[in-house]
C-alpha positions in Angstrom: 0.0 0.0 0.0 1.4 3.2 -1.0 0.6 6.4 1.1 0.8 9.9 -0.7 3.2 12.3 1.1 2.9 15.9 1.9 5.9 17.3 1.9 7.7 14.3 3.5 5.4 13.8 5.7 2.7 11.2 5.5 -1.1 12.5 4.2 -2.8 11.9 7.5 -6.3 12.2 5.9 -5.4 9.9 3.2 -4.7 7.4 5.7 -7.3 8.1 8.3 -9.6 7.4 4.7 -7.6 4.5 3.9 -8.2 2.5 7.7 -11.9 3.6 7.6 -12.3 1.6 4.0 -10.3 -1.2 5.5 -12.4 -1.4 8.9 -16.0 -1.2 6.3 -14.7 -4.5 4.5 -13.9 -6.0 7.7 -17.5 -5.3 8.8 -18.8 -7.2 5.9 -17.4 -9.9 6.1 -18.6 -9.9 10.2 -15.3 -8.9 12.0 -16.1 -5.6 14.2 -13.2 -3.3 15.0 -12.4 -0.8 17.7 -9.7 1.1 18.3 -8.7 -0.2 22.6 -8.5 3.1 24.9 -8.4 5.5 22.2 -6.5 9.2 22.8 -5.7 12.1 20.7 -2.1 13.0 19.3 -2.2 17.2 20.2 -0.1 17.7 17.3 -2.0 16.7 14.6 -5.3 15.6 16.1 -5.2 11.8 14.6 -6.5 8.7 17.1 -2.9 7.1 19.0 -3.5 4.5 21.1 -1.8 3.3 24.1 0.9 1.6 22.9 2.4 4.4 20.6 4.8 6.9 21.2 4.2 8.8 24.2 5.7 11.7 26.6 5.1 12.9 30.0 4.7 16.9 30.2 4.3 18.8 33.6 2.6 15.5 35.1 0.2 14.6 32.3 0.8 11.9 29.7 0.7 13.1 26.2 0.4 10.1 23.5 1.2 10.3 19.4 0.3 8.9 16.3 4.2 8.7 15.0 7.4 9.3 16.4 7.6 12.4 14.4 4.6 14.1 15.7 6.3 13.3 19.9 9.4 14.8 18.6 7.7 17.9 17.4 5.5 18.4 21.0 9.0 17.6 22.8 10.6 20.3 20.7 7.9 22.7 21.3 5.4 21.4 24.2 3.9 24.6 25.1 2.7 25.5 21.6 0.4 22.5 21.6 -1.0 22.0 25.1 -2.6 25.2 25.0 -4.5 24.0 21.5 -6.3 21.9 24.3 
């Protein structure tokens, strides 16, 4: 599966369509899929779960879709904790 690229970086819309598609043929064919203790990435808004890259900032846990999006709040953590 190719993923388009904006530059570099990987078309998070694209993708978010791309899993919804994948999760409707699932549902045909009877298998039911839901994301397990769902968060929000507060760099670029996408689902992380859990298990994904994550960072603790003045006491409160912070989680990612990517590596790339918990570099960018480490780099710059105030600019997106107030978006919150």
């Amino acid at each position: 599966m190719r993923l388009e690229k904006l530059n570099g970086q990987i078309n998070h819309k694209v993708m978010r369509k791309r899993i919804k598609g994948i999760i409707k043929k699932l549902a045909r064919f009877g298998y039911k899929v839901e994301p397990k203790n769902t968060l929000v990435d507060p760099v670029c808004g996408m689902e992380a779960t859990s298990g994904m890259p994550s960072l603790t900032f003045e006491g409160r846990d912070y989680h990612f879709c990517s590596e790339h999006c918990r570099k960018q709040f480490e780099a710059h953590p105030n600019e997106f904790v107030k978006k919150q």
